[in-house]
Every structure is written in C-alpha cells, then in structure tokens.
C-alpha positions in Angstrom: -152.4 -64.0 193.9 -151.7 -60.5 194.6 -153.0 -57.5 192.4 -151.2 -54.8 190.3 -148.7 -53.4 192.5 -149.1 -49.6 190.0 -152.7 -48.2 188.1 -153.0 -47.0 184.8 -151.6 -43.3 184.3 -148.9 -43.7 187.3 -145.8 -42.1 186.7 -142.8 -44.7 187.7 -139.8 -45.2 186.9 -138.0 -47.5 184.3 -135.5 -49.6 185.1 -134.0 -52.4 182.7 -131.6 -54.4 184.7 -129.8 -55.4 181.7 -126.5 -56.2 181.6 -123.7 -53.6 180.1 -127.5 -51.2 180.3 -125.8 -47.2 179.8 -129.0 -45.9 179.3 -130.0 -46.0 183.4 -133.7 -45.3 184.5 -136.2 -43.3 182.0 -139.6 -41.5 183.7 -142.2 -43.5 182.1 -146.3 -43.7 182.8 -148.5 -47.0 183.1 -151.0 -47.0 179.8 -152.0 -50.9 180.6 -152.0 -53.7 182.9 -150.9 -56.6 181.6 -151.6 -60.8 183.0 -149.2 -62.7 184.5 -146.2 -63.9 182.7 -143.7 -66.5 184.4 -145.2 -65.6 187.6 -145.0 -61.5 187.2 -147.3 -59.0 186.4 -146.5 -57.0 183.0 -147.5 -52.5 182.4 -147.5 -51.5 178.8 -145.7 -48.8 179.7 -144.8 -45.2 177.9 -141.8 -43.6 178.3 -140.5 -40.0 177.8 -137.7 -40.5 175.2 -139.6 -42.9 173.0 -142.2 -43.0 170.4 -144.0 -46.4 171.4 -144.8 -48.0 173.9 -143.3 -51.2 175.5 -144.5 -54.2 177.6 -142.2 -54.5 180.9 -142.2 -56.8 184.0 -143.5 -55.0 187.5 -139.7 -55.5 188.9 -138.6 -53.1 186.4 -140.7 -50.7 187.7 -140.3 -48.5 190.6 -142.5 -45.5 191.7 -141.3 -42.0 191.8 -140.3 -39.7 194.8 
C-alpha cells in the first residue's frame, strides 16, 4: 500500500464534497496521520475558522498553490 500522500504541519486545502456544502474550501494544516479507513488514509486536520480539530479522508485534501 502506498504512504501518506501529505506530512504533519502541511498546509492544504479542505474540501468537503458534501452535498448542498455552501461553505466551499477552508485553509487547513495536517496535525496527524491517521490509518486506513475503508481503504483511505485519514489527517486530523486543523483548520483556520475552527476551534477543534477534525479527522478527514486524503480525497478531501488538496495541497495549496
């Protein structure tokens, strides 16, 4: 299996893919790398505009430009 596409402290992107999602993409930084679940790597990941932190799948990540 492949490793962690992203490394603790990257700034990336957040992206939700949610349906009816307004909120769009939020600047967020990886705090930890997370095992496999159904077949993805997870990031706890931190964003700007909230308090805590959240776990998210690596195809809701995308880096920065």
């Amino acid at each position: 299996m492949a490793l962690h596409r992203f490394k603790v402290g990257q700034s990336l992107v957040f992206s939700p893919r949610r349906i009816g999602n307004r909120d769009g993409n939020h600047a967020c930084k990886v705090v930890q790398l997370m095992p496999v679940e159904d077949g993805e790597y997870q990031y706890r990941i931190k964003c700007t505009f909230e308090n805590s932190e959240r776990i998210v799948k690596e195809s809701q990540l995308v880096q920065q430009h």
